[in-house]
N, C-alpha and C positions, 0 to 999 in steps of 0.2 A: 504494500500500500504506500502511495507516494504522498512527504510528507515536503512541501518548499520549508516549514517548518528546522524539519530537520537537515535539509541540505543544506540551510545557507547558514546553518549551528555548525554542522561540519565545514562547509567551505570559511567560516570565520575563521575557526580554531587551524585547519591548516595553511591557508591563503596570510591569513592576516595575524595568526597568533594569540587571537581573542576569545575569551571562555563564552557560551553560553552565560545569559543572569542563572543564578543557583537556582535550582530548583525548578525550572520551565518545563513544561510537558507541551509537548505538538502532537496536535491533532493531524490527520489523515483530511488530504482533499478530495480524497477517491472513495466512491460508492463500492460498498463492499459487494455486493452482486448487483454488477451493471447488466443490464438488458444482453440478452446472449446475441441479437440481432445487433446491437450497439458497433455502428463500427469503431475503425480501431486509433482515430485523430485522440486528443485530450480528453476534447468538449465534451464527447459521449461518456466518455468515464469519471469524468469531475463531477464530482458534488453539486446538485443546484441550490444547495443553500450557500456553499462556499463562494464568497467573490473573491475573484483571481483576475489577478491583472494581466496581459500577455506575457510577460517577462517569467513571471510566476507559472503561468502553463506550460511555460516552451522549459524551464527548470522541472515539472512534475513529469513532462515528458522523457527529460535524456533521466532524470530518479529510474521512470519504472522503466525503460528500455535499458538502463543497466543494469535492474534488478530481472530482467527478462533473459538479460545477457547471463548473470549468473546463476542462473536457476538448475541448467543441470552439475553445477558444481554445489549448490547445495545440499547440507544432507550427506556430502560422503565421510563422513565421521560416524556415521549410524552405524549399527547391527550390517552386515551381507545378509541378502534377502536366503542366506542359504541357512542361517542361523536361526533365521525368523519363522 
């Protein structure tokens, strides 16, 4: 789930060297089950209560298409499905 939230917390702390305020929690701009017809732009997957500015989309877009990039590397620290 994409959060600009949390990418521009990470891109502070490594870009700029600036913490996160203590204690901040980020919300998700992403509908957790979007319409399965939904195509596959932002718009269709953002939240309609969330307002996002463009800058902010085009950031929840490269979020989840790099969480899409890592998907089949996630998980390989589990059990082998041979054990399971």
């Amino acid at each position: 789930m994409a959060s600009t939230c949390t990418a521009k917390a990470i891109r502070g702390y490594f870009l700029d060297g600036v913490l996160p305020p203590n204690g901040i929690v980020c919300d998700t701009i992403e509908r957790l089950f979007p319409e399965k017809s939904a195509p596959v732009e932002a718009k269709a997957w953002l939240n309609p209560e969330a307002s996002v500015s463009e800058a902010d989309t085009h950031l929840a877009e490269v979020v989840r298409d790099l969480g899409m990039a890592m998907e089949p590397f996630v998980g390989l620290h589990k059990k082998p499905k041979s054990l399971l």
